[in-house]
Backbone as a chain_set.jsonl record, in Angstrom:
{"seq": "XXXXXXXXXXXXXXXXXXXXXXXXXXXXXXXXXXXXXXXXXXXXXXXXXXXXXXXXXXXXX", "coords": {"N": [[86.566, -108.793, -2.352], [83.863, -106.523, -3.246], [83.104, -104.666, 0.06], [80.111, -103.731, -0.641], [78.421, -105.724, -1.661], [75.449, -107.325, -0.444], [74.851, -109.619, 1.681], [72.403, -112.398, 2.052], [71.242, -114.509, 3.344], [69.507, -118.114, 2.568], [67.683, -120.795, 2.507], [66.924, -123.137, 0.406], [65.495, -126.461, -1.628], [65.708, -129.341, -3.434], [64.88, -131.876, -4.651], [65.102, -134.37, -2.44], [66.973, -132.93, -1.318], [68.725, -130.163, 0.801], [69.789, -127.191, 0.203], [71.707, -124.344, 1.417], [71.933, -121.362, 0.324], [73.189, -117.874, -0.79], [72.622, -114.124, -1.261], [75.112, -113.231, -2.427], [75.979, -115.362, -4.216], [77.241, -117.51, -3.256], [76.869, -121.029, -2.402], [76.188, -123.315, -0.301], [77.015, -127.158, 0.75], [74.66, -129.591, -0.367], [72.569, -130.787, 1.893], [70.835, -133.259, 3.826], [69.429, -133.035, 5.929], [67.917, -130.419, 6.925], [68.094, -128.434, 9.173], [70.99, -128.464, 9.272], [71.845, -127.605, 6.747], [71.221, -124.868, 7.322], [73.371, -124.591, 9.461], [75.154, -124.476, 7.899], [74.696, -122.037, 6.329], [74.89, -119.765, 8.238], [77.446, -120.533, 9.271], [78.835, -119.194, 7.125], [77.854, -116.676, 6.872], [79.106, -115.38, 9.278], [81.586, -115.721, 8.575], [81.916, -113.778, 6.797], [81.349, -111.843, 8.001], [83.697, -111.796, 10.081], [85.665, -111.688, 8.391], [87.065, -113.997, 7.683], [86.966, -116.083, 6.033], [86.692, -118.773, 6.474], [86.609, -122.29, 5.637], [84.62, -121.405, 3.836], [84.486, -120.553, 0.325], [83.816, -117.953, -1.812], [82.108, -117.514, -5.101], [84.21, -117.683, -8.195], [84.327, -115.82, -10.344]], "CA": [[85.153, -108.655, -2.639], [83.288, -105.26, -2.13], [81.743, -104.427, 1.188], [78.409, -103.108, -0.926], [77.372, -107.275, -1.597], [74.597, -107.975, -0.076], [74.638, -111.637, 2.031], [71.235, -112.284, 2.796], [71.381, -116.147, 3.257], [68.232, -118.778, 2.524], [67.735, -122.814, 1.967], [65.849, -124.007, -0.72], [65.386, -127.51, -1.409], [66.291, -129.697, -4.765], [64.717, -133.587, -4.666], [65.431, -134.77, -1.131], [67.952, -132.073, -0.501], [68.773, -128.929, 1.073], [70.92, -126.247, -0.189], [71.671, -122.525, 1.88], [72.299, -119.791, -0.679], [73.38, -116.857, -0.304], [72.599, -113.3, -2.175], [76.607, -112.745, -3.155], [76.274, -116.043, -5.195], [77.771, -118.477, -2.244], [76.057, -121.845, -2.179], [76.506, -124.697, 0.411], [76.891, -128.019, 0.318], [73.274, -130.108, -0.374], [72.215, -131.532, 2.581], [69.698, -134.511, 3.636], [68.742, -131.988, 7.406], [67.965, -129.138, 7.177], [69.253, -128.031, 10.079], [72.493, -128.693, 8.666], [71.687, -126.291, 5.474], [70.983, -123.624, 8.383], [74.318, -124.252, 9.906], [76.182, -123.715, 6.608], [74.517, -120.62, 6.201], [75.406, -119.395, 9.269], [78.811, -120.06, 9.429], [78.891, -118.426, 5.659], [77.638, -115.123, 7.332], [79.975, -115.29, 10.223], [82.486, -115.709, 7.906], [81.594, -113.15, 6.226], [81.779, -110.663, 9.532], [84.687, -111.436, 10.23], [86.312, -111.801, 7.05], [87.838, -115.062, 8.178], [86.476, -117.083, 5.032], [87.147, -120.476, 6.706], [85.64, -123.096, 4.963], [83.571, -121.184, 2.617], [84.729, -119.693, -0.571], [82.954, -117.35, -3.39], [82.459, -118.136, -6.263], [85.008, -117.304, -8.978], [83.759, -114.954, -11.626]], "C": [[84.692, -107.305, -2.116], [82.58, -105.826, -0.964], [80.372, -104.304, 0.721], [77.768, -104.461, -1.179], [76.853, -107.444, -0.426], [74.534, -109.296, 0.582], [73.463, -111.865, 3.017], [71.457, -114.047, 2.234], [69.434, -116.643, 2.76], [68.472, -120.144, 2.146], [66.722, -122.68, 1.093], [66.338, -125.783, -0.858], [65.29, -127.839, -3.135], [65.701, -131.26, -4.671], [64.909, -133.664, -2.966], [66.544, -134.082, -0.485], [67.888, -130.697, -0.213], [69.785, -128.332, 0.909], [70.572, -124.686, 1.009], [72.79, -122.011, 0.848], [72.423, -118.58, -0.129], [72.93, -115.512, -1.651], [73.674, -112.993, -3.378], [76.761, -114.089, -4.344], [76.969, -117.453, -4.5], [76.182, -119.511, -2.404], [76.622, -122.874, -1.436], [76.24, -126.099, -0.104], [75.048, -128.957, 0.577], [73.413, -130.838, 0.689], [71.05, -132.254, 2.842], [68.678, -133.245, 5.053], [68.522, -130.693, 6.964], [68.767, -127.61, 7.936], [70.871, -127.844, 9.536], [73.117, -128.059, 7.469], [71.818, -124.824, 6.424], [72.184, -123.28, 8.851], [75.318, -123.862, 9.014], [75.41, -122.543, 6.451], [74.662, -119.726, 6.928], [76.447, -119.033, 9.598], [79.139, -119.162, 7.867], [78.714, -116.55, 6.531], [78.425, -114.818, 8.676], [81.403, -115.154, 9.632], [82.864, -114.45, 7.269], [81.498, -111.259, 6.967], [82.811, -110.564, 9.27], [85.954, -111.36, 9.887], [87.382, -113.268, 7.093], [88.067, -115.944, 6.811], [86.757, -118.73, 5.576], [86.428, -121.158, 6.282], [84.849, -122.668, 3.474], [84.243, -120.233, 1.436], [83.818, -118.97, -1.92], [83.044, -117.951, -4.363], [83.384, -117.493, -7.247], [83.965, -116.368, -10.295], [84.524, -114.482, -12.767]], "O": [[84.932, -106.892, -0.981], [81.86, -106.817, -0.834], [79.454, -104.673, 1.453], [76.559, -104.5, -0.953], [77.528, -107.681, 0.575], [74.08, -110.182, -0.142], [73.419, -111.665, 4.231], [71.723, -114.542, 1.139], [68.468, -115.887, 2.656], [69.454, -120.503, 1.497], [65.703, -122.014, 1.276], [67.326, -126.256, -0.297], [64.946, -127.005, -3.973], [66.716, -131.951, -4.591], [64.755, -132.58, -2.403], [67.037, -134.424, 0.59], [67.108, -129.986, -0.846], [70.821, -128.781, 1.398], [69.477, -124.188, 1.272], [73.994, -122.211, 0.685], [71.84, -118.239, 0.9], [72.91, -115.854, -2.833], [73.497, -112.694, -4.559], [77.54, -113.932, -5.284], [77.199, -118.411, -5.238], [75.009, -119.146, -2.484], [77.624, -123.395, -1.925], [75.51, -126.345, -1.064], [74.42, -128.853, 1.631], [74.345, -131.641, 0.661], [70.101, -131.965, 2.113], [67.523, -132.833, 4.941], [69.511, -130.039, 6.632], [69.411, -126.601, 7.651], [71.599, -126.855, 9.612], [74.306, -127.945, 7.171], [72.516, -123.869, 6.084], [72.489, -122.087, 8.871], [76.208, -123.054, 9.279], [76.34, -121.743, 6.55], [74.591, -118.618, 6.396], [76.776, -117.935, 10.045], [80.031, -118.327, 8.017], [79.497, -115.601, 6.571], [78.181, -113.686, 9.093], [82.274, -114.509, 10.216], [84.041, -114.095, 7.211], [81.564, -110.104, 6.546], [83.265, -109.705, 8.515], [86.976, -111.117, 10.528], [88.417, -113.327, 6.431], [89.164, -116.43, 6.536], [87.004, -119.671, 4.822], [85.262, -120.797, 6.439], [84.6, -123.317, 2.459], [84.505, -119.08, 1.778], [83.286, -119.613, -2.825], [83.875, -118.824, -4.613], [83.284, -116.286, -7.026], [82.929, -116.712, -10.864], [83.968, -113.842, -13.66]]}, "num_chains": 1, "name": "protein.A"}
């Protein structure tokens, strides 16, 4: 993936759930907490440091 993407994270919300999105096109799994949208977006941008990808993968294009 280039370095020049952008990963500016955010939650939005869908019916009774919460999603964290990301700018690059990364989306987490829907959650019921919030909190718990926050922490997937989190580790997404940590991931994303330190090029680890654990857990989270791009999307295919």
């Amino acid at each position: 993936m280039p370095e020049s993407v952008v990963h500016r994270t955010f939650t939005t919300e869908r019916g009774s759930f919460c999603l964290a999105r990301c700018d690059c096109g990364w989306t987490g799994m829907a959650r019921r907490a919030r909190s718990q949208a926050r922490a997937d977006a989190e580790r997404h941008l940590a991931a994303v440091r330190d090029d680890s990808g654990t857990g989270f993968e791009h999307p295919a294009e």
